[in-house]
C-alpha positions as CSV (number, residue, x, y, z in Angstrom):
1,X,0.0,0.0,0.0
2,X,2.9,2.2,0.6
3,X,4.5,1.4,-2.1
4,X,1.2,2.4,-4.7
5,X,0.7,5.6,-2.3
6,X,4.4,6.2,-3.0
7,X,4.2,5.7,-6.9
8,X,0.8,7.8,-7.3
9,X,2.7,11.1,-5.4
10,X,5.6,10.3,-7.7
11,X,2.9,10.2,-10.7
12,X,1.3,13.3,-10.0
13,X,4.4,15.4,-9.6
14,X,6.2,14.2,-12.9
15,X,2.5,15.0,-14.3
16,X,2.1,17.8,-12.5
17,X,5.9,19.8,-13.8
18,X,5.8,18.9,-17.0
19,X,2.8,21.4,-18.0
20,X,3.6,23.2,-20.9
21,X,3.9,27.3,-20.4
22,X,1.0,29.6,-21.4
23,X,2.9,32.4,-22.6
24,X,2.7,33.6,-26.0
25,X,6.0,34.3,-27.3
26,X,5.2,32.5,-30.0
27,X,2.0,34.9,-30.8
28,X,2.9,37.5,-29.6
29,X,-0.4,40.0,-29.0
30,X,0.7,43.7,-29.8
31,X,-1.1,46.5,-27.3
32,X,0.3,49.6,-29.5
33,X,-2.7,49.2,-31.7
34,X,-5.9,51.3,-30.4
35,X,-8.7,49.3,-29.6
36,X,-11.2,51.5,-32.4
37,X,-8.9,49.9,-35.3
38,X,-9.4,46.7,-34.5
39,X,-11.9,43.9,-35.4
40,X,-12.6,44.7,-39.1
41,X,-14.3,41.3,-40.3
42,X,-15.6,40.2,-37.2
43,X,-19.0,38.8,-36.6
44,X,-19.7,40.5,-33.3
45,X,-19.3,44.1,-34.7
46,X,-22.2,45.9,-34.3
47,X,-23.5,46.4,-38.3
48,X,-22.1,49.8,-40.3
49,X,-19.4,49.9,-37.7
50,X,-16.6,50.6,-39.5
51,X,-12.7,49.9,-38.1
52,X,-10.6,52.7,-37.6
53,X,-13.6,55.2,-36.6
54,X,-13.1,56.7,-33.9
55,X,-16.0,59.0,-32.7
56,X,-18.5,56.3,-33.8
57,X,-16.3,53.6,-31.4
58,X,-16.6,56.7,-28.3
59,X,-20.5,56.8,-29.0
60,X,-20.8,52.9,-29.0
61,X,-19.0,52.8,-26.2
62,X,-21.0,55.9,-24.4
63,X,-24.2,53.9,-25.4
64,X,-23.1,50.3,-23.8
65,X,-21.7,51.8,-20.1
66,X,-25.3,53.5,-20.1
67,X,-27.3,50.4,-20.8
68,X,-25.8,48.8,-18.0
69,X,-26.1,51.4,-15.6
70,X,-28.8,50.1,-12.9
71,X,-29.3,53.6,-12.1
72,X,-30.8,54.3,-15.6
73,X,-32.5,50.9,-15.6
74,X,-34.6,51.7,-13.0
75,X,-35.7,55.0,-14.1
């Protein structure tokens, strides 16, 4: 029994080191680029938006911080 106990801890910290790193040097994800310029072709753009606008992405913005104010919801 000690023997199996002893294997199994032995198991699970082989197991346990050997997980592979989450960073993403690989893919490296830029920050320089302003949020507004982003997402040109995808599906979860709100329809006519188009990328690189910038006073339409303020008003969009303006528009979902005051649908989720509880304040306005309940007046």
């Amino acid at each position: 029994m000690m023997r199996a106990l002893l294997i199994s801890v032995l198991a699970l910290t082989v197991f346990g080191c050997s997980e592979k790193t989450q960073s993403q040097d690989k893919e490296r994800v830029s920050g320089d680029v302003p949020p507004y310029k982003g997402a040109a072709n995808d599906p979860y753009v709100i329809k006519g938006w188009t990328a690189g606008n910038k006073t339409e992405w303020d008003t969009q913005m303006r528009n979902r911080a005051q649908s989720q104010n509880e304040y306005v919801k309940t007046n």
